[in-house]
C-alpha positions, -999 to +999 in steps of 0.1 A: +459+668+216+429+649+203+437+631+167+418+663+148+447+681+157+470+663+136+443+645+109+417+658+087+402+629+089+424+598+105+448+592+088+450+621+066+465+649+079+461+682+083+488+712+079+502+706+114+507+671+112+526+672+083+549+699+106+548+672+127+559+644+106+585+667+088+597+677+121+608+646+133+576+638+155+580+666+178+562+701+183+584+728+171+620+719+186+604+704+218+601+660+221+578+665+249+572+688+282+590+668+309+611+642+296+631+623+322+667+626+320+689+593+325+720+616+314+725+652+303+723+635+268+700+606+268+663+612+278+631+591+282+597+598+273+575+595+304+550+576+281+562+550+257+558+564+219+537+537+211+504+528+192+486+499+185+463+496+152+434+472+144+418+466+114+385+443+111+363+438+079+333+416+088+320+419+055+343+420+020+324+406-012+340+410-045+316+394-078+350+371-086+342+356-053+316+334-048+304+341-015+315+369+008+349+367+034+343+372+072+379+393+079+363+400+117+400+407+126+421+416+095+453+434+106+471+443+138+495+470+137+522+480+161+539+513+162+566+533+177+575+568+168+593+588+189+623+607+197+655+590+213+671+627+214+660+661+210+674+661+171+668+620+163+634+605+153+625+566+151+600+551+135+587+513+133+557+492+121+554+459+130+528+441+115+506+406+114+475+402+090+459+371+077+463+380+041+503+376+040+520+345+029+528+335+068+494+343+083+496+363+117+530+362+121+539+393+131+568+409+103+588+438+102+566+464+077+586+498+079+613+520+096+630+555+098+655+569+116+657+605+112+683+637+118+664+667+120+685+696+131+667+724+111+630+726+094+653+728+058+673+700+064+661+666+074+685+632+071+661+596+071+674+566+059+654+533+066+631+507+050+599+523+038+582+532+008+603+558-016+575+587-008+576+574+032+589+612+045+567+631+017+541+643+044+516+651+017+488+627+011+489+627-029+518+599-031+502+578-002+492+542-012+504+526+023+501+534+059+481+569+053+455+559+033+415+563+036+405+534+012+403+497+012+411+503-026+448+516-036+455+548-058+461+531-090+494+551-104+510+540-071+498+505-075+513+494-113+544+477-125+556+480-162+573+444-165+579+421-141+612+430-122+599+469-117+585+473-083+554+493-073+556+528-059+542+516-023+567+486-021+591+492+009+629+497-003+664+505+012+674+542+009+686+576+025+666+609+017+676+647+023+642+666+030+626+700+041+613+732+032+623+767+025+599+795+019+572+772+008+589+749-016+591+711+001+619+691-016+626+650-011+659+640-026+665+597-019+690+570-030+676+534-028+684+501-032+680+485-063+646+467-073+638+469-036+660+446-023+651+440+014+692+439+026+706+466+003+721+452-029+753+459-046+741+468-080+728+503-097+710+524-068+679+541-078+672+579-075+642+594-064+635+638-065+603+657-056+592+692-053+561+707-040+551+744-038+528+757-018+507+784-041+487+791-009+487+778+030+461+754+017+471+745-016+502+725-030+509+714-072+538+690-068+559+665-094+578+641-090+610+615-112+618+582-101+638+560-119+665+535-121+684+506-140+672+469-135+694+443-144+675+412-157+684+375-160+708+349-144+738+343-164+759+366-186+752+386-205+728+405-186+699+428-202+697+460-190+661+477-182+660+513-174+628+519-159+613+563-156+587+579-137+570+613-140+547+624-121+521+656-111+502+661-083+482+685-065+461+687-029+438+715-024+425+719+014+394+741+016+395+761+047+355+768+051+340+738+029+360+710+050+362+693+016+399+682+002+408+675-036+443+653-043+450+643-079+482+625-092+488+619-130+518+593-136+536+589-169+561+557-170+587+545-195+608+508-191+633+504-223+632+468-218+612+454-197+614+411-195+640+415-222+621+421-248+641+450-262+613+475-268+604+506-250+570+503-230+549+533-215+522+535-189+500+564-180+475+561-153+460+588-123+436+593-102+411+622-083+399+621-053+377+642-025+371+642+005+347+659+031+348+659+066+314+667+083+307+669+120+275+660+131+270+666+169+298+649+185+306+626+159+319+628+128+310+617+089+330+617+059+319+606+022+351+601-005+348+596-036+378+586-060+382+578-097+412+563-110+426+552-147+457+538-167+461+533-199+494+520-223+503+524-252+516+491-258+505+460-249+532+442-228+521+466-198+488+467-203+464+450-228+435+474-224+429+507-203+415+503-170+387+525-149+384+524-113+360+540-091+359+540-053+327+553-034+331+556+006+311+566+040+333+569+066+320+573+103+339+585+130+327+570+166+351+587+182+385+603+169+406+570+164+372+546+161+365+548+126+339+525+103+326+531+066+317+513+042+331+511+011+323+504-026+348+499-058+340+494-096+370+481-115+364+480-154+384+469-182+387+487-213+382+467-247+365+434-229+340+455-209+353+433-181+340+446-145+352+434-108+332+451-082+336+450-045+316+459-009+336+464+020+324+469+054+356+482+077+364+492+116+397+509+123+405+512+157+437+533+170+450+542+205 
């Protein structure tokens, strides 16, 4: 299968690569047409589930920055997904950039290992962001995304020891879908501690109904207890989230809306013993347009928050993303990119120009 089987647009993806995801990374029930057998239950792909990603941005220029950063080689990305078993999936993202604290050396980003013995029932438990197995593209701030710039509700913290809906974590998740209702149920570690830590677990549960084949409205709670300090006695911070979303697919038009509006309360975050909420969203669309043999796709995406008190955030905050993406070939990709970021009260503004290759096989 070419990538447009799976993607919309790489990496977003279509109906049937979300079955595919869901599924465990196979088609239907079946891993792959002629697997080689080593024992009546151990098999081996006759190809290696493997893919290599690299990311280049010759040209990144933010007005903070005095002159403009020559990225020519920005990310490299290794990863496996597969299945070790007709019923188990594994995935894993190794990953070496020159923007992390230990420059190109390579680090452990992600990874699932998955049961998947019916299309209602899934069992994954890993290291990945809490919304990893959500095959929709709403909650997607990571991996899947189109943009240079993040989806802002995915991207805030209220306080400092609350963690950012993208940041990897420690958990198990029961997911799956009967008669058109996807569910995500998880358990995770604690302020996404990287071993698993002994104290409260956070819980994570998500919904989505699919109103039509090509439409889904979603929510979403996430929340948790955080406790804060050193020494005894400890100050406890119960951190919320709410969410909505919704993706809408149009079947002629080739153009796709996703929208997500976050609300988020912290009783106590940095000990301050008051109560601190967040709202912030974004909507964004995106068309896919096929010219010849190649392909072209504008998106456009506009993002806010706002608090209502002003330990999270001093002044509400606009954000709006403008991108041409072209499509050399399915999994050679370049756009261009352009992002406002605008502060509310101080009529502060941050803009930045992007110019980005993407290159998959």
């Amino acid at each position: 299968m070419d990538c447009f089987g799976c993607h919309i647009a790489y990496p977003m993806l279509n109906d049937a690569g979300r079955a595919y995801k869901q599924d465990g990374y196979r088609l239907g029930t079946i891993t792959e047409k002629n697997p080689r057998k080593i024992e009546e239950s151990l098999i081996l792909n006759n190809e290696f589930p493997f893919s290599m990603r690299i990311v280049g941005r010759p040209y990144d220029k933010m007005t903070s920055g005095a002159n403009w950063k020559v990225d020519a080689l920005h990310e490299a990305d290794l990863l496996i997904a597969g299945n070790p078993d007709s019923w188990i999936s594994a995935w894993l993202d190794v990953k070496a950039a020159d923007d992390t604290l230990s420059a190109w050396t390579p680090e452990f980003a992600e990874g699932m290992v998955g049961f998947h013995p019916s299309p209602m029932l899934n069992i994954q438990a890993g290291y990945a962001d809490i919304f990893f197995s959500d095959p929709y593209d709403t909650l997607t701030n990571g991996g899947r995304r189109m943009t240079v710039s993040r989806k802002m509700p995915l991207e805030f913290t209220v306080g400092s020891n609350t963690k950012r809906l993208r940041d990897p974590v420690q958990q198990v998740n029961l997911n799956g879908r009967f008669l058109g209702v996807y569910y995500l149920a998880a358990v995770a570690a604690n302020n996404g501690g990287t071993q698993g830590d002994e104290k409260d677990k956070d819980g994570m549960g998500r919904l989505a109904v699919e109103v039509t084949s090509n439409t889904h409205v979603g929510g979403f709670y996430y929340g948790g207890k955080d406790l804060i300090g050193s020494t005894a006695p400890l100050v406890e911070d119960r951190f919320r989230r709410y969410g909505v979303d919704l993706r809408h697919d149009g079947l002629f038009t080739g153009t796709s809306l996703l929208a997500v509006n976050l609300w988020s309360w912290d009783d106590n975050p940095n000990g301050t013993g008051r109560e601190v909420t967040l709202m912030a969203g974004y909507v964004e669309i995106v068309r896919s347009l096929f010219v010849g043999k190649h392909t072209l796709v504008p998106l456009a995406r506009y993002n806010w928050a706002g608090s209502h008190d002003d330990q999270a955030l001093a002044e509400s905050l606009r954000a709006y993303t403008l991108q041409l993406g072209y499509y050399l070939y399915d999994n050679v990709k370049s756009f261009a990119e352009y992002t406002a970021a605008q502060s509310g009260q101080s009529n502060n503004n941050d803009n930045r120009v992007t110019v980005q290759f993407d290159v998959v096989f």
